[in-house]
Backbone as JSON, one array per atom type, in Angstrom:
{
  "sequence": "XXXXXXXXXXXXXXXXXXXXXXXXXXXXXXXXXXXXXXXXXXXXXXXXXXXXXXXXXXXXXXXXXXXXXXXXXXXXXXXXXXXXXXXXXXXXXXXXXXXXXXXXXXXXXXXXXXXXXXXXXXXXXXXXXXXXXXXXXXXXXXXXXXXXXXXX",
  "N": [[-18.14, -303.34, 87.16], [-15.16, -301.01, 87.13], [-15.31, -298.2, 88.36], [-13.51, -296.15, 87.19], [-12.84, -297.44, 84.97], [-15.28, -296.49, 83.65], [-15.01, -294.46, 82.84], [-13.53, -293.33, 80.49], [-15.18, -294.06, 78.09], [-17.34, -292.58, 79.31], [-16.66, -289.92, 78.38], [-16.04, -290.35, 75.45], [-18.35, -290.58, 74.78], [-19.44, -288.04, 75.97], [-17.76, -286.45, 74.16], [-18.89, -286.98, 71.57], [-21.58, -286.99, 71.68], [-20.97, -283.61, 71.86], [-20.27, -283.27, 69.23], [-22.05, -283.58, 67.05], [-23.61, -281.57, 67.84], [-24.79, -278.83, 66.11], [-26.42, -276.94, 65.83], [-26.71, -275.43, 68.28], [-26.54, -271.79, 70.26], [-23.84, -270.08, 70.3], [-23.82, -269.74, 73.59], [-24.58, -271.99, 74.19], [-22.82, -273.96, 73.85], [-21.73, -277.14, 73.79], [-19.04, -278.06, 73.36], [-16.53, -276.29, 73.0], [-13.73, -274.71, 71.67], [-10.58, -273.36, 72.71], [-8.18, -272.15, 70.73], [-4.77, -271.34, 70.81], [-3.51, -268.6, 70.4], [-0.95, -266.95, 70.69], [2.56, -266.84, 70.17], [3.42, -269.17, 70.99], [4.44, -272.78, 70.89], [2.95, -275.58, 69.75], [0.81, -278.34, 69.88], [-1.8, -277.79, 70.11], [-5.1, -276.92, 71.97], [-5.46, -273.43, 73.66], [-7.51, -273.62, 75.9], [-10.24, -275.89, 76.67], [-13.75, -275.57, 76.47], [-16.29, -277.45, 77.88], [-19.67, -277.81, 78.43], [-20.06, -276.36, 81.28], [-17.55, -276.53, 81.76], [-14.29, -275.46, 82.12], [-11.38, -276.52, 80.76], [-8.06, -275.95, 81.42], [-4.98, -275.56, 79.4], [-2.17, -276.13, 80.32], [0.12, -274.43, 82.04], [3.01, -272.15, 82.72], [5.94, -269.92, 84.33], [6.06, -268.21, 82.5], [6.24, -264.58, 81.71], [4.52, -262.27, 79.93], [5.9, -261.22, 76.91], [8.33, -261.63, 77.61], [9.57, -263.83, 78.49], [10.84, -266.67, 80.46], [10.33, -266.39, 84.0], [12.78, -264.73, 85.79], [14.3, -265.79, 89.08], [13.45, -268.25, 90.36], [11.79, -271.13, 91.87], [9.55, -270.01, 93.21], [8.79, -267.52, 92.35], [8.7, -268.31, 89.86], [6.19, -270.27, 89.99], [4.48, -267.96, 91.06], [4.17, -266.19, 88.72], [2.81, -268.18, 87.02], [0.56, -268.72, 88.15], [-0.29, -266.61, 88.1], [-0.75, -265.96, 85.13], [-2.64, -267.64, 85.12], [-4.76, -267.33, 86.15], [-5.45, -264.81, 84.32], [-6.05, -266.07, 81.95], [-8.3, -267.48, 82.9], [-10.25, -265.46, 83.54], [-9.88, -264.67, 80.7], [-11.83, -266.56, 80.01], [-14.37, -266.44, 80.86], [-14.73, -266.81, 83.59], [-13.03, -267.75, 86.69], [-10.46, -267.4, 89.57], [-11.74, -267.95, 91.65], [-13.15, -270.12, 91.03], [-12.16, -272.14, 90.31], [-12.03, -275.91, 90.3], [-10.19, -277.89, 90.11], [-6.32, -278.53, 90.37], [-3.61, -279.33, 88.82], [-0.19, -280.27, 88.89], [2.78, -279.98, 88.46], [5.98, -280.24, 88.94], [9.77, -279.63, 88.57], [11.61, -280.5, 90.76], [10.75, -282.16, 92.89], [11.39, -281.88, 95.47], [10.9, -279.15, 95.69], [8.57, -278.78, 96.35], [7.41, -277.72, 98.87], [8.49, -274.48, 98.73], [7.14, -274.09, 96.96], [4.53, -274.27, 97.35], [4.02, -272.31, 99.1], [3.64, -270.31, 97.63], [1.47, -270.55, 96.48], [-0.65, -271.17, 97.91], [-1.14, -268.45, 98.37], [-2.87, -267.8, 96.26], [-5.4, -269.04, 96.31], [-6.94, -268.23, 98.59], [-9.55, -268.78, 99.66], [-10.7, -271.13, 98.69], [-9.77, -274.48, 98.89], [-8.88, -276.23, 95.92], [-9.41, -279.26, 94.33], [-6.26, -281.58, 93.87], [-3.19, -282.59, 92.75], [-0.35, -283.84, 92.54], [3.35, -283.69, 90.92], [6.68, -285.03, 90.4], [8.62, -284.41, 87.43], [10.83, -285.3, 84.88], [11.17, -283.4, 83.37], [10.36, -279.74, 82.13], [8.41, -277.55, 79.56], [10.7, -275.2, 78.73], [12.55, -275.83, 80.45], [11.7, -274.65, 82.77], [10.29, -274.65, 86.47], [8.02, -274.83, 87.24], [5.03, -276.05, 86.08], [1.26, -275.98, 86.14], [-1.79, -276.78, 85.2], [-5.32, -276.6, 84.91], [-8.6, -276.9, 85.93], [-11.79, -275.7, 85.58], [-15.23, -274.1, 86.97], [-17.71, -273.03, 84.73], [-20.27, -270.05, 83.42]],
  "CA": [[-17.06, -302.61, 86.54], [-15.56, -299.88, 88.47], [-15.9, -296.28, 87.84], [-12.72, -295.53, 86.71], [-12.9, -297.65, 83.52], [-16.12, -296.27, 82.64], [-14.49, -292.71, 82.71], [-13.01, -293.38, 78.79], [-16.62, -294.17, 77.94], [-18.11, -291.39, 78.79], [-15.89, -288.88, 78.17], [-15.95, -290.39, 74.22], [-19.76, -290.47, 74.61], [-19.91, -286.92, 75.57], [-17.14, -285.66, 72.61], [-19.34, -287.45, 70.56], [-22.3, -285.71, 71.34], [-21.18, -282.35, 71.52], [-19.49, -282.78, 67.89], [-23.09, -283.62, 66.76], [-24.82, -280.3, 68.16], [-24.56, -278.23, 65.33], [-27.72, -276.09, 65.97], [-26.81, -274.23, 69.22], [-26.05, -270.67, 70.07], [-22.89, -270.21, 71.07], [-23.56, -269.91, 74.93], [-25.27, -273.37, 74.85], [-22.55, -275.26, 72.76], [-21.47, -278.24, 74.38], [-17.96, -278.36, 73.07], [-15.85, -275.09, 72.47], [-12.41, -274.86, 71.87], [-10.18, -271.55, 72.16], [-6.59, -272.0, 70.39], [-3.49, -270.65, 71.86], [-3.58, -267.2, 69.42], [0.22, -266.39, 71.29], [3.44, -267.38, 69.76], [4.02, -270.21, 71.7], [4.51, -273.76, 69.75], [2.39, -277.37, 70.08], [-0.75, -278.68, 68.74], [-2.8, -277.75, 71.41], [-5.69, -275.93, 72.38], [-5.52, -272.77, 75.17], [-8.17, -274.27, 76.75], [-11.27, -276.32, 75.8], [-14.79, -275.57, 77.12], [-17.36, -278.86, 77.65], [-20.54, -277.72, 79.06], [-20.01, -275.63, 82.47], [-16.29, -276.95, 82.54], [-13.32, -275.49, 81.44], [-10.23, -277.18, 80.96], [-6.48, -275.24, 80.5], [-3.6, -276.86, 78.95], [-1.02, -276.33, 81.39], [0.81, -272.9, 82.11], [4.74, -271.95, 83.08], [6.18, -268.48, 84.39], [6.38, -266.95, 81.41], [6.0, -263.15, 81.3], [3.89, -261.85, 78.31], [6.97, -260.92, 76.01], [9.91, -261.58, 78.34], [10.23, -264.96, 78.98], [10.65, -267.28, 81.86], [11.33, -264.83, 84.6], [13.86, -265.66, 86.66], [13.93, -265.98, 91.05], [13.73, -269.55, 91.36], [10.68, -271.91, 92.01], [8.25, -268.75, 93.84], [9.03, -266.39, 91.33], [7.57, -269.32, 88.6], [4.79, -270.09, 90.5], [3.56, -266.76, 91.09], [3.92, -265.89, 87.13], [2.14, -269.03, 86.51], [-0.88, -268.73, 88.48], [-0.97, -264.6, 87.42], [-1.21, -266.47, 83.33], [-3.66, -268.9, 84.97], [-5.9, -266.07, 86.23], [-5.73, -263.72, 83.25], [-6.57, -266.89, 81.14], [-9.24, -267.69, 83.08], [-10.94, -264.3, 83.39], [-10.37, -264.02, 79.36], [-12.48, -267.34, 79.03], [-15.57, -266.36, 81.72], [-14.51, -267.7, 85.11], [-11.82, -267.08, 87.48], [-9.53, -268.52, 90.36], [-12.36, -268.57, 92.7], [-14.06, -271.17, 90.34], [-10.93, -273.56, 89.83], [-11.89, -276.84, 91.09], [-8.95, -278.72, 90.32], [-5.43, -278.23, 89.38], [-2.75, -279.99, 88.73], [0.77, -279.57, 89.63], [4.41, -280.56, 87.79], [7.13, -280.22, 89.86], [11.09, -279.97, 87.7], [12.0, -281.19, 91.86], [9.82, -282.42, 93.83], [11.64, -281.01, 96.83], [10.66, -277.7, 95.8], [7.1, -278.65, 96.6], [7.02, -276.65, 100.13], [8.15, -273.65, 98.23], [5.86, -273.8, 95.74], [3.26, -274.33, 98.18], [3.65, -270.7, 99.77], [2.98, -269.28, 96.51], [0.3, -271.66, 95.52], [-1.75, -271.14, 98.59], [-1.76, -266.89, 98.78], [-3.58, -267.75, 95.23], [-6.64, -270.22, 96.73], [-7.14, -267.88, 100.21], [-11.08, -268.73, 100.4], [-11.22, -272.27, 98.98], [-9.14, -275.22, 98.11], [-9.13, -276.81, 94.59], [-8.83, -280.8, 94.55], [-4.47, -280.98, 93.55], [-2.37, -283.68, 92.38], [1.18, -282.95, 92.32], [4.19, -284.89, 90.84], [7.51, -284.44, 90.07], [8.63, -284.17, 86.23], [12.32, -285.04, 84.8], [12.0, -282.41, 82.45], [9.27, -279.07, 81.73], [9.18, -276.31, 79.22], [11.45, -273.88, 78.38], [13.87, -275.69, 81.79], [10.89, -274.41, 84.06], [10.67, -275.18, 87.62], [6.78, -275.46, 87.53], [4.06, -276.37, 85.26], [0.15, -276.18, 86.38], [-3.01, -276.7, 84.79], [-6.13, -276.7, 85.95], [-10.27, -276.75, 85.19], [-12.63, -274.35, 86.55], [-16.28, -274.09, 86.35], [-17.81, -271.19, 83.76], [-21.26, -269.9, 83.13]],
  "C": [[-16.77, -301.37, 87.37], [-15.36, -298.79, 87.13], [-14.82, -295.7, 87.22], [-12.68, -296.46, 85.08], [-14.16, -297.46, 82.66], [-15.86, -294.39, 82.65], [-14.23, -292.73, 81.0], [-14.43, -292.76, 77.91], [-17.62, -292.9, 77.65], [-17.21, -289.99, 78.71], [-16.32, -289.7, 76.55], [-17.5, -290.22, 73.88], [-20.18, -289.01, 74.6], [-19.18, -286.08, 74.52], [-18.02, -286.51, 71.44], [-20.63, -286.75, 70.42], [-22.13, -284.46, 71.21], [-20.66, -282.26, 70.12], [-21.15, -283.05, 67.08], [-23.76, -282.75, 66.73], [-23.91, -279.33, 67.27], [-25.42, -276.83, 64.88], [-27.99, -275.21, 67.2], [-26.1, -272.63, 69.02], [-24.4, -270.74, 70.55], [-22.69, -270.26, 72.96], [-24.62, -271.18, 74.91], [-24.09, -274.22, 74.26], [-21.76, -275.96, 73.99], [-19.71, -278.3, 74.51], [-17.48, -277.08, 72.59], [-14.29, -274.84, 72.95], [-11.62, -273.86, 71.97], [-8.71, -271.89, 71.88], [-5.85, -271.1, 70.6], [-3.8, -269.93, 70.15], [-1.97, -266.63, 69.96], [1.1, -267.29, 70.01], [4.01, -268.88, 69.71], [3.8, -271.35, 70.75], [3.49, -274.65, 70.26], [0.78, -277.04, 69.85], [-1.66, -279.21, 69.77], [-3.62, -276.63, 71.72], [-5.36, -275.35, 73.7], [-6.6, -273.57, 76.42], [-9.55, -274.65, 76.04], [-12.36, -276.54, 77.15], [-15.61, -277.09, 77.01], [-18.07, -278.25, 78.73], [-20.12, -276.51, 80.09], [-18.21, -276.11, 83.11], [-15.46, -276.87, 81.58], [-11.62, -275.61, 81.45], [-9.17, -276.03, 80.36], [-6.0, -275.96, 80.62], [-2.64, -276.02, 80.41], [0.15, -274.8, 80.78], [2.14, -272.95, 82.77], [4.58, -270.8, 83.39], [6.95, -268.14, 83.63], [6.14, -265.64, 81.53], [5.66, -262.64, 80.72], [5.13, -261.03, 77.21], [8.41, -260.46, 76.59], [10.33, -262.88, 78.49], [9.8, -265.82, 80.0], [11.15, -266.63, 82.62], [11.84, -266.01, 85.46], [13.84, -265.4, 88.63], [13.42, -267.17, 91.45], [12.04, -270.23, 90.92], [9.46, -270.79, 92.59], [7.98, -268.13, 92.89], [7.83, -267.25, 90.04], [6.52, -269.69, 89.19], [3.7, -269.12, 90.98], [3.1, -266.4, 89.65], [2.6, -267.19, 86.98], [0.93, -269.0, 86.89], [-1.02, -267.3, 88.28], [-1.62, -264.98, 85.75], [-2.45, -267.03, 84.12], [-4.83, -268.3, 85.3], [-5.98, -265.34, 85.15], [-6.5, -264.92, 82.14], [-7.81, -267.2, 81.81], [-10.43, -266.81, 83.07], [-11.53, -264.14, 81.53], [-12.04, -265.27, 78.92], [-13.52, -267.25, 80.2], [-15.15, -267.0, 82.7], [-13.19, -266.63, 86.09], [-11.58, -268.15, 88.87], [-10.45, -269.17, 91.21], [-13.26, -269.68, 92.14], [-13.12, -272.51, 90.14], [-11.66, -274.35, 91.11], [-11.22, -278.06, 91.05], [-7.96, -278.34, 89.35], [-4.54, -279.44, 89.84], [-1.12, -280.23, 88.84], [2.27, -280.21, 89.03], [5.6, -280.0, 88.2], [8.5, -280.48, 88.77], [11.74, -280.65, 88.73], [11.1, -281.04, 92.51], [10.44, -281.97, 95.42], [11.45, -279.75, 96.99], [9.42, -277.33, 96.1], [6.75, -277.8, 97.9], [7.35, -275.04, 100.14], [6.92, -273.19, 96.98], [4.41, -273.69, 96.13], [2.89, -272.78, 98.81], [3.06, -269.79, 98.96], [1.75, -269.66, 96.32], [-0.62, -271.21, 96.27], [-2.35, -269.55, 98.87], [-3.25, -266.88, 97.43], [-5.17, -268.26, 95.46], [-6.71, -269.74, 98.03], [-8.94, -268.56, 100.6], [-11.56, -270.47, 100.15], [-10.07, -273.25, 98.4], [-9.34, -276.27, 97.25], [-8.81, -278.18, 95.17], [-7.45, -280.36, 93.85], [-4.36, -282.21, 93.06], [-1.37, -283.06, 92.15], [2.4, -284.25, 91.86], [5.69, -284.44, 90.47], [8.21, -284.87, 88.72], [10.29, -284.21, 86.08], [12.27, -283.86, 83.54], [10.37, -281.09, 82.34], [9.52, -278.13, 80.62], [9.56, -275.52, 79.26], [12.45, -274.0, 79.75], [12.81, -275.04, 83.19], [10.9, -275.29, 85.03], [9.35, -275.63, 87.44], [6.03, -275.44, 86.37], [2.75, -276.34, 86.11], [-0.98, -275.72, 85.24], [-4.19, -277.0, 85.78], [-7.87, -276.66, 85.17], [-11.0, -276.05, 86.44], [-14.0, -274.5, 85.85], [-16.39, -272.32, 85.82], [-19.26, -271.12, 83.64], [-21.57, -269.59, 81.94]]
}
């Protein structure tokens, strides 16, 4: 069997044990979830810890009580990885720990701008990527990224 269909597997094997551990401290728990506490809408956690690995839902250039700023595809990819650092800092980690993000393109021809921004962010190491291009994001955004980072 290959390795990618026993990914389901254990991924349900390990949400199954950590919903079981009911007896740790909080810096051992297996499974920890932190809900978006902002305005913003959808039935989704900010980001969800498992073990030494924490996953964010997926960030836009928003502005903390302005909006989507505006200047194009750079402009949103700078905002977006400034949220994706402040979020990561709030939840123990930071950029230099991301080891993979993910990448949603509104045009995929905007990928060699988006790249100039992307890379002043990752100067010392580069994250594994995937990138694709998206007929639609929120709020009309140019970019979308998420990403997982290790945490202590």
């Amino acid at each position: 069997m290959k390795l990618l269909h026993l990914l389901p597997l254990l991924l349900i094997f390990t949400l199954g044990a950590c919903q079981e551990s009911e007896d740790h401290d909080d810096d051992d728990e297996l499974l920890i979830q932190y809900p978006d506490q902002s305005e913003s809408v959808g039935p989704f956690s900010d980001a969800v810890r498992v073990g030494h690995i924490l996953y964010l839902s997926g960030s836009i250039g928003v502005a903390p009580g302005e909006g989507l700023v505006e200047g194009g595809i750079q402009e949103e990819t700078r905002q977006t990885l400034e949220n994706i650092s402040a979020r990561l800092e709030k939840y123990g980690s930071s950029m230099n720990e991301v080891v993979k993000c993910t990448v949603m393109l509104a045009d995929i021809d905007e990928w060699g701008a988006m790249n100039e921004v992307y890379t002043t962010f990752f100067p010392d190491h580069k994250p594994a990527r995937s990138a694709f291009g998206a007929s639609g994001l929120a709020l009309n955004s140019r970019v979308e990224i998420e990403c997982m980072a290790t945490v202590q």
